[in-house]
N, C-alpha and C positions, 0 to 999 in steps of 0.2 A: 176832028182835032182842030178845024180851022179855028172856031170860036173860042177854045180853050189857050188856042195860042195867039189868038189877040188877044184875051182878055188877060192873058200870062205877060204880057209884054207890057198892056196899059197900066199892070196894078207893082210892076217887076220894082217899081223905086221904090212904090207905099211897103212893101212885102220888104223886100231888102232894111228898110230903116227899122219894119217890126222885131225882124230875127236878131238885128243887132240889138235891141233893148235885150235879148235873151244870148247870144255870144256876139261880145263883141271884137273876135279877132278876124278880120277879113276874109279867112280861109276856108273857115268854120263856117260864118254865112253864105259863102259860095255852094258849100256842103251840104247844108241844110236846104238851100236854094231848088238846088238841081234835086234833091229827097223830094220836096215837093211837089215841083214840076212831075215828076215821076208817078206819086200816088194821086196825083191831080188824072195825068195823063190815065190809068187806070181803071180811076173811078168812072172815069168821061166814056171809057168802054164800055163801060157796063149798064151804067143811068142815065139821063137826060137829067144836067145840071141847070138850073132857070136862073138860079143868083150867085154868078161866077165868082164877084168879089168877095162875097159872104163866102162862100166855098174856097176858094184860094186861102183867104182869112183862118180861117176853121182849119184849112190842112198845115197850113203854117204851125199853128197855136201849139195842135197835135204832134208834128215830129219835133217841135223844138221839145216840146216836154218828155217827150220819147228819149229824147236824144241826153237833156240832163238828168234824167232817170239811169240812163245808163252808165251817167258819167258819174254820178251818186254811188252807185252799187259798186263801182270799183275801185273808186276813192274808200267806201268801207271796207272794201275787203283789201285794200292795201294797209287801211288802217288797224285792221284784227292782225294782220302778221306782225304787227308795232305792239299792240298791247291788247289785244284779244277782244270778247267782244262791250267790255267794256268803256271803248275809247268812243264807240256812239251808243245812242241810246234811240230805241226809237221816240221819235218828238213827237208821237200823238198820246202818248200816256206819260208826259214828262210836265213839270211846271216851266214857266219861262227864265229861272234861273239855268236850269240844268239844259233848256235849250239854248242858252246864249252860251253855255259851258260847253256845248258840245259843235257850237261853230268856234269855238275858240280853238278849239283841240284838232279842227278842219282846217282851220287859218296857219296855225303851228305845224300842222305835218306840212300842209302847202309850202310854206318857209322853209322847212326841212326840206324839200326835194328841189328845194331852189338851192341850196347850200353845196350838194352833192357834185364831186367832180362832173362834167360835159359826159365823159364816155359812161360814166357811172349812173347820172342822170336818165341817158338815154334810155341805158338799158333798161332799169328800173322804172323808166314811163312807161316802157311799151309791152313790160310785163306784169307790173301791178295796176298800171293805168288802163292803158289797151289794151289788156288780157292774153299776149301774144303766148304761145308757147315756145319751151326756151329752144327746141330747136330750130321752131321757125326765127327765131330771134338770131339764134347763129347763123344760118343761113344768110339771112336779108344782110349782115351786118359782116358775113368772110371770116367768122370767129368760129372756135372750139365751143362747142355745148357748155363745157368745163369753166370758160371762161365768162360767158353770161351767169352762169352760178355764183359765181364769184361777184361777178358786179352787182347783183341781185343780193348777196348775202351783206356784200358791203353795205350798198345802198342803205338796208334793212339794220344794220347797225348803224351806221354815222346818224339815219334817221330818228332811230331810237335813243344816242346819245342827245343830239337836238333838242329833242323832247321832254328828256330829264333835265338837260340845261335846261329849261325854261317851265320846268317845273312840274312835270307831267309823268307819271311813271309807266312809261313803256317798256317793253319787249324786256322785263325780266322771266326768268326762268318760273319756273313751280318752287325752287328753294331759296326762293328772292334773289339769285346772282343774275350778274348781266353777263352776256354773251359775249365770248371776247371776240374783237375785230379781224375779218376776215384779210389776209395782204393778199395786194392783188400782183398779177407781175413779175411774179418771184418763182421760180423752180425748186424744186429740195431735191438736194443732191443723195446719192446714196452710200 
């Protein structure tokens, strides 16, 4: 391991400004960082690496694209609950209208979960985004199951209105109605 962690240390600035051309939020490349260092350390168990920098380079390249791959699949599948699977398309059998149409509609749900109240946001990042399930979500967060359904459903309207603001027709029904908006907060008495 000695050599793998000089040569992790020597390449640790070039490596860090790489990952930031691919996330550049601090937190993100610390993540992706130590992912590295990780399947670096691994590989070094198992083979005899002769060009560390190239190989560091290469593992880099690898989990970054791992990593937005997985952030892709769940930005779509947050975007089918908004408007099915019509709201992307896949863009190897598309022209470049309908790909610049379907980053558009990427940019626009993006903006919609920026719009979303804080606690509503959240929830909805970390179960349409991060894949959380909802009772893990109750849990990590001291809340009712019932209650992340709720922010999840909100979410999934306000998002859907946004949407049609701005011209894009999500999360209507099969009889073309839209979903009426979940309240959050509120008890029914009996």
């Amino acid at each position: 391991m000695g050599k793998l962690l000089d040569n992790f240390n020597r390449h640790e600035r070039g490596l860090r400004t790489f990952i930031r051309g691919y996330f550049p939020r601090a937190e993100d490349v610390e993540d992706v960082l130590q992912e590295v260092f990780l399947r670096a350390f691994r590989q070094d168990q198992r083979t005899t690496i002769f060009f560390y920098k190239a190989f560091l380079y290469k593992v880099a390249r690898n989990v970054c694209l791992n990593e937005l791959g997985k952030a892709r699949r769940k930005m779509e599948s947050a975007a089918e609950d908004l408007g099915g699977p019509d709201v992307f398309v896949d863009a190897s059998h598309v022209d470049s209208d309908a790909r610049l149409d379907s980053r558009r509609r990427l940019a626009c749900l993006a903006e919609a979960v920026e719009t979303l109240p804080p606690r509503c946001q959240q929830v909805f990042i970390m179960r349409k985004i991060d894949g959380m399930q909802i009772n893990e979500i109750a849990r990590e967060l001291g809340v009712s199951a019932s209650a992340i359904e709720k922010h999840v459903a909100h979410g999934l309207y306000l998002c859907g209105e946004y949407l049609r603001k701005k011209g894009y027709d999500a999360g209507q029904t099969a009889s073309g109605k839209v979903a009426k908006p979940v309240r959050l907060g509120t008890k029914k008495s009996k």
